[in-house]
N, C-alpha and C positions, 0 to 999 in steps of 0.2 A: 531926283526922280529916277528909276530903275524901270527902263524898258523891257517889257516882259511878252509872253503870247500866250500866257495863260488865260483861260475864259472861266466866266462865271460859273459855268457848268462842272470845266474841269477842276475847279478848284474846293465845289461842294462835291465831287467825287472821290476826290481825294483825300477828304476827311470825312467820308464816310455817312455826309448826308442828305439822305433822300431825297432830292430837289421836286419832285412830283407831289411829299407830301410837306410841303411847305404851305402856309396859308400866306395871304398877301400878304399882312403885315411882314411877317417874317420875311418872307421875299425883297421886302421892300428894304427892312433893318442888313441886310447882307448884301443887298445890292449896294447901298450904303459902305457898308463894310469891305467888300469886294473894292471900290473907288479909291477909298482914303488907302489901302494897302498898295496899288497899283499908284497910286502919286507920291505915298513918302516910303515905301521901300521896306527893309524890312529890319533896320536896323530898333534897337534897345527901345528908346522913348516910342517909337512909335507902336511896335509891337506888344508893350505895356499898357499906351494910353487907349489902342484898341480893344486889348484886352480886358481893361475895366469897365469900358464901354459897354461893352457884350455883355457881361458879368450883370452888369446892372439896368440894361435894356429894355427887363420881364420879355424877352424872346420868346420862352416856353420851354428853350432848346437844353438840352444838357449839360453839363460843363464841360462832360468829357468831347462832347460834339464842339462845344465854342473852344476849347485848346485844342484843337486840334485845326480848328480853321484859323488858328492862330501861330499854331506851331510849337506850343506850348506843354508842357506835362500836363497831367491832370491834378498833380499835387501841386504844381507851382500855380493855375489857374481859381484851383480852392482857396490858397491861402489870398489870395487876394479880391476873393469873392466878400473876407468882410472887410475890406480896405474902405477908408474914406477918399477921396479925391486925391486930398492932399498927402494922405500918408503914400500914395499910388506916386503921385510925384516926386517926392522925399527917397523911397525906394531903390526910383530911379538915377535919383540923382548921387545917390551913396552905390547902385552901382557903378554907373560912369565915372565916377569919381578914384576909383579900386578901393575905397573903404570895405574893409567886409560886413558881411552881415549876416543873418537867418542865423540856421542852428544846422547842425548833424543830427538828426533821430534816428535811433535804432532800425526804423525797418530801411534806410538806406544801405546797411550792413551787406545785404541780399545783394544788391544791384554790385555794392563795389567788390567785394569779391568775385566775384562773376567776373569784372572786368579787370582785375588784377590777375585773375590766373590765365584767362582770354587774351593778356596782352603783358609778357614776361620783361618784357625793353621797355613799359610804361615810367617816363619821368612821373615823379611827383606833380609839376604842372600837366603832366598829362591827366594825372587822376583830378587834378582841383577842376581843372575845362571840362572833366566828364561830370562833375558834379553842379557844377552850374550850369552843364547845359542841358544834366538829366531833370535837378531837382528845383532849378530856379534859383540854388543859394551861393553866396562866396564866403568863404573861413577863409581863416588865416594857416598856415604849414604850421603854423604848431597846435592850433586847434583841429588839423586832420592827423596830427601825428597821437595826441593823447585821444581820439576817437577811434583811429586804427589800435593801438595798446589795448585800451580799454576792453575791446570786442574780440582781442585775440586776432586781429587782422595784421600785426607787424608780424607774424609769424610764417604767413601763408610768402615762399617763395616766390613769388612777382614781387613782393613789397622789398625785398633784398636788393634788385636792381631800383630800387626808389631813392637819388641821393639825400640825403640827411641834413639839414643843415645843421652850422654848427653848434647853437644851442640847442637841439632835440640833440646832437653826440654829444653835448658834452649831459643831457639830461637820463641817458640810456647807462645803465651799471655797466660796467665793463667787468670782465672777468679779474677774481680775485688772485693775487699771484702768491705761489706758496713761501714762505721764508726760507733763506740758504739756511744747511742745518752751519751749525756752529762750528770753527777751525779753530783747533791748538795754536798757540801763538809759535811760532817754529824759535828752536833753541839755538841761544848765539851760536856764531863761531866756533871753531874749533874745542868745542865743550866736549870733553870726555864723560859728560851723561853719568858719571859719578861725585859721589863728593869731594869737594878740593879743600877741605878744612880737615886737618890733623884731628885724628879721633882723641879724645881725652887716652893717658894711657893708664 
């Protein structure tokens, strides 16, 4: 349990919802919610099994409003808007586990550029942390390396301080090297560079 002094109040301020026009139910589902957050903290399982919770509640409330009292994207809280129970657990348990999972989609492009050229000393685990904690998903380094190729993102100068592992170096063409031109084989010893055979006479 994580001691805190945050109040119900400051907490639906903070995610930007209305507390005056809430109906009692609602009141009541966040009061709820507000509870179970202040006794198990805010770690992975919990801030999932919340998040489904809400998700499927019929609140009335928005998604972008319930991630955000969740602390969550509003992409990551969509996609588990059509989760079953079980897959909501399953989820969880491949990510605690560091399995990876989800995907990279194109409009993620936006965000990590942004934070590649925002942040030049960025390791590679620094960008995988920003993506799982922008978009809810974990890949693997070599599936963010053929996502950055793909988009023209290994070319943007932060990506250069990104170290490589060794199979993305050994999977990157390395520059082509040009042939030595050709060397005369050099002439023995003391060769007088003329002929040494008696011409017919």
């Amino acid at each position: 349990m994580t001691a805190t002094t945050e109040t119900f109040s400051t907490w639906l301020a903070q995610a930007r919802v209305p507390e005056h026009r809430l109906t009692p139910d609602q009141r009541g589902v966040l009061h709820a919610a507000f509870h179970f957050r202040q006794a198990q903290g805010h770690d992975a399982y919990s801030t999932r099994l919340l998040t489904h919770f809400l998700l499927h509640a019929d609140t009335g409330l928005k998604v972008a409003q319930l991630a955000r009292l969740v602390g969550v994207s509003r992409p990551t809280a969509s996609r588990q808007q059509g989760m079953s129970s079980k897959q909501a657990v399953q989820q969880a348990h491949h990510r605690l586990d560091g399995r990876p999972y989800g995907k990279l989609l194109p409009r993620y492009a936006g965000p990590i550029i942004e934070f590649l050229l925002g942040r030049p000393q960025a390791t590679r685990a620094d960008l995988l942390a920003f993506i799982d904690r922008t978009f809810g998903v974990r890949v693997s380094r070599i599936a963010l390396y053929k996502f950055l190729k793909k988009f023209g993102l290994d070319a943007v100068p932060a990506a250069a301080a990104v170290p490589a592992t060794p199979r993305e170096a050994a999977a990157r063409p390395g520059p082509t090297a040009a042939a030595p031109p050709p060397t005369a084989a050099p002439a023995p010893p003391f060769s007088p560079g003329a002929r040494s055979t008696r011409a017919p006479s």
